[in-house]
Phi, psi and omega in degrees: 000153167305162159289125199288318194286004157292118167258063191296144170221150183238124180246031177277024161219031158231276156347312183273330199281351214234033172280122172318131177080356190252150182189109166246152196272185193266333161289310154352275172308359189238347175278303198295339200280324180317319190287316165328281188313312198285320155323292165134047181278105159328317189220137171217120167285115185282324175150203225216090205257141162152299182325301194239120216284288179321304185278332162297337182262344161296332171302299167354293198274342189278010158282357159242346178207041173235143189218084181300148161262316196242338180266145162260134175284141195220149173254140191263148175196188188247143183284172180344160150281147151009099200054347192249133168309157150304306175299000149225020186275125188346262164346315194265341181272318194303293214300340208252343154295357189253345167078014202258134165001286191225134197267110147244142196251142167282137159222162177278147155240359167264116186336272158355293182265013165275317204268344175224014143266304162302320211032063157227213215246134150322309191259013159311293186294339178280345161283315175304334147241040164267336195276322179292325188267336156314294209312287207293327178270314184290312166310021127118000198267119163289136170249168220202124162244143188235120182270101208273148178080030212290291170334307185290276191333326172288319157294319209259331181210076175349276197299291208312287204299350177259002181272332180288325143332288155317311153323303178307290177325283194303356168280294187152005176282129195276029132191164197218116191280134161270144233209108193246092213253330157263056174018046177246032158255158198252178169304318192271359183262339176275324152315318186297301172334271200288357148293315175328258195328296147327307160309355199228355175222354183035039172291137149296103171306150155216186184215153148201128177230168193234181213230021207297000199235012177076005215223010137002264145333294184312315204282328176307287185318282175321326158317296196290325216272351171279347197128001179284166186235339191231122195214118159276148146165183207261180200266031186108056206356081167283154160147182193303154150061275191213031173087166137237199172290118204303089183304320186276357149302284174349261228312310183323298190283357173277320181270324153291000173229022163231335199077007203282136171251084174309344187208122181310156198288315169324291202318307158003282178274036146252025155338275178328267167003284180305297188311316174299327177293304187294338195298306189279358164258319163293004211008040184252101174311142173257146200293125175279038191228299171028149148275168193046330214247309198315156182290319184274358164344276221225040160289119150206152213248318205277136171256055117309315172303301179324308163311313198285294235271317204295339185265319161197125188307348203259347188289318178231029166214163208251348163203202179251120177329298177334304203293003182243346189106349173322176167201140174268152161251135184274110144285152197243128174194160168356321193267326187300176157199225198295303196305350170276336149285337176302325182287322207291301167305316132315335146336267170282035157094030165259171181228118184262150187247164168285131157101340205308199170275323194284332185310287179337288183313311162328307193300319193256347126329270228274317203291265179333309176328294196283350200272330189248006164112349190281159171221137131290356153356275161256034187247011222285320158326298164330284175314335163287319186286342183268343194254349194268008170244024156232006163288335177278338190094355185174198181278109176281176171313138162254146157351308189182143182247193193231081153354283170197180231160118198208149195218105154252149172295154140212122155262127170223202212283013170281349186097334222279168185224144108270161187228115170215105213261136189224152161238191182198093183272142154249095202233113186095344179105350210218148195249122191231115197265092170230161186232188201185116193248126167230200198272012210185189190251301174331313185264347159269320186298315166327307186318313187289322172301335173279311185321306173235039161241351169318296186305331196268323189231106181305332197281351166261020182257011122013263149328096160259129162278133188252334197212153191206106168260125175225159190235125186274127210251146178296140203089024166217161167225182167074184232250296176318354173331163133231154210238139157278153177231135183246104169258138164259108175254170141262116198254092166065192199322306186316143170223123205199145172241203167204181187211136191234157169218151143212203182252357194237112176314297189288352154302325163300314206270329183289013201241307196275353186250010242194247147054270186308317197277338183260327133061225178269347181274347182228001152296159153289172176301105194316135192062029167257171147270119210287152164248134194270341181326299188291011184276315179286346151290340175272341155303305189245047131139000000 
């Protein structure tokens, strides 16, 4: 079970939506809240119903087809207007109207911004917000107040910001968020805050920070460790500007670096999961750097790590992958040497010996490679096909071999571009003809291979290209340069790329398509351990 006296709240489908670029449906929002819940989020803020037409109807509907398990839902609103009771003010009925647990209001606390945002009287705003949060606590609602500006307002004027704390409480509101609403505070200064402000109303705290000072994380981690009980923030920390705090960074370091367990330790490990799932419902990528989550997390490239990570892995990495959902990963590149291919290649399911000779040869391979423009990064197909011809001793049988290739342009006179790609495969022993039209020479060409080689060998019909990157490489200049191509596919659940370089652009990408197709024809089941024996008998002979 969670720690019950904890309070995680999560605001990616009110706060986070206001991320550059993100616009989610309603169905959106109710796929990302099931993931939130399934996680193990105490509170997940739906939006802001009266305001926002799409958050009225999301309440509307998750009162039927949201069936929470671990989480409560709260509707976000603003306290009263001016002069107008709460019992007529709109807003305030929408919230009580959304039908949610728990309410929670923004109120101001900075001087500044009652008198030229409100434009009312300092003791206005504080009836405004005792009178809304009575209103709301008697209509049956636990409420939540986010004392907004709160940190600046607190500097520029103590007492006011802390009667807005009070004021909340004493009303009946069950925490009271401190609010760092333009991210411009540091750790020591939001610990300090929030030890005060506790010593000094003995109010149950919260924190939502905003990240404008890259400092998000920290200062929610400096909150609790001050007395909060209640820690806000988004979904890869999505939200306005610079974001806010990365809630599945919070939940990682509370529970492995505080011992706090907010979600339960089984949950722990759909971290990762949950982040690729909201990632793919919000179509907004979360930074492939991230802690804990990110694809570059648990990366390492320098071989020195390698070396280091190859006696034990706990030497450079700061936890255990698993426990987040994670994976550690090798990159093979330039900077590496054997151990980093030896760990990459154990990676991918050979069993290698240290030191070996095909290690070495791999290595020095890989140097030279990268030395002429190739990157094996994102590339792990390549890298797979190079070291299994020198774990083989050479080059093995291939599949089908390539005769020729050829790619034409046409324009005609409608203005139209066509692309049309023909190979000419020895496959079987048999001479195999096929042509292909894409929108491009890449994608006539991708065409042309599946034309013929789909029938003989079914497992490529598979085989999607999903991404086609070129880079033009540096010491050339001009239209003769030469480029590298990085193609990414999907073969079923797997996603892996290959990489090709030449001074002929279409050249490169038939080198990274060429790849793809060997591959997949001549991998094994994914997660096995490959035996390198028949590699080395199909070598010598």
């Amino acid at each position: 079970m969670a720690e019950q006296s904890f309070q995680l709240y999560d605001t990616t489908l009110r706060d986070g939506t206001q991320q550059e670029g993100m616009v989610l449906t309603v169905e959106d929002k109710l796929a990302v809240a099931r993931r939130l819940d399934d996680l193990g989020v105490g509170f997940i803020e739906g939006g802001w119903p009266g305001a926002v037409p799409k958050d009225t109807e999301f309440f509307r509907r998750a009162r039927t087809e949201l069936d929470l398990k671990n989480a409560v839902l709260a509707a976000f609103g603003a306290t009263r207007r001016p002069g107008v009771p709460a019992s007529l003010d709109p807003q305030v009925r929408a919230l009580l109207e959304a039908e949610t647990p728990v309410v929670t209001l923004v109120a101001k606390s900075h001087t500044g911004h009652v008198r030229n945002a409100l434009r009312t009287t300092l003791a206005e705003n504080l009836a405004m917000i005792s009178g809304t949060v009575r209103h709301l606590v008697h209509a049956g609602r636990r409420v939540f107040v986010d004392a907004e500006h709160y940190f600046d307002g607190y500097q520029l004027n103590r007492e006011y910001a802390l009667a807005v704390v009070r004021a909340a409480a004493e009303a009946g509101a069950e925490t009271v968020v401190l609010c760092d609403t333009n991210g411009g505070s540091l750790p020591d200064e939001v610990r300090s805050v929030v030890a005060e402000t506790l010593a000094l109303t003995g109010v149950q705290l919260g924190i939502h920070c905003h990240n404008d000072t890259g400092c998000a994380v920290a200062n929610t981690m400096a909150a609790v460790d001050a007395g909060a009980v209640q820690a806000q923030g988004t979904a890869h920390g999505y939200g306005e500007r610079c974001g806010n705090a990365d809630l599945f960074t919070v939940i990682a370091n509370l529970v492995l670096k505080r011992g706090r367990e907010v979600i339960p330790l089984e949950n722990l490990r759909e971290l990762a999961a949950t982040g690729r799932a909201v990632t793919e419902l919000t179509q907004v990528a979360g930074d492939v750097a991230a802690p804990y989550i990110g694809g570059s997390a648990f990366t390492h490239k320098a071989g020195l790590h390698a070396s280091a990570l190859r006696v034990d892995p706990d030497l450079y990495q700061h936890t255990t992958p698993e426990l987040v959902g994670n994976t550690m990963r090798t990159l093979v590149s330039d900077m590496g040497g054997r151990s980093s291919i030896e760990l990459k290649a154990r990676e991918l399911g050979y069993d290698v010996e240290a030191g070996s000779d095909a290690v070495a040869r791999a290595a020095t391979r890989v140097k030279d490679l990268e030395n002429s423009g190739y990157s094996f990064e994102s590339a792990d197909a390549s890298f797979e096909l190079l070291l299994r011809e020198e774990l083989a001793g050479g080059p093995g049988p291939r599949p089908f071999e390539v005769e020729s290739w050829s790619v034409g342009v046409f324009g005609v006179l409608s203005g139209e571009v066509r692309t049309e790609a023909t190979v000419r495969l020895l496959v079987q022993g048999r001479s195999v003809t096929a042509t292909g039209h894409g929108n491009g020479p890449v994608n006539a060409l991708d065409t042309a291979l599946h034309t013929a080689l789909d029938p003989c060998f079914p497992a490529l019909a598979r085989l999607e290209l999903v991404d086609y990157r070129v880079r033009v490489l540096s010491g050339e200049t001009g239209s003769g340069a030469a480029a590298r191509v990085l193609i990414s596919y999907r073969d079923g659940e797997r996603r892996w790329g290959t990489v090709g370089v030449d001074g002929n652009t279409t050249a490169a990408s038939w080198q990274a398509l060429l790849d793809a197709v060997h591959y997949v024809l001549l991998d094994g089941p994914p997660g096995l351990v490959h035996d390198t024996a028949p590699l080395a008998a199909a070598a010598t002979g």
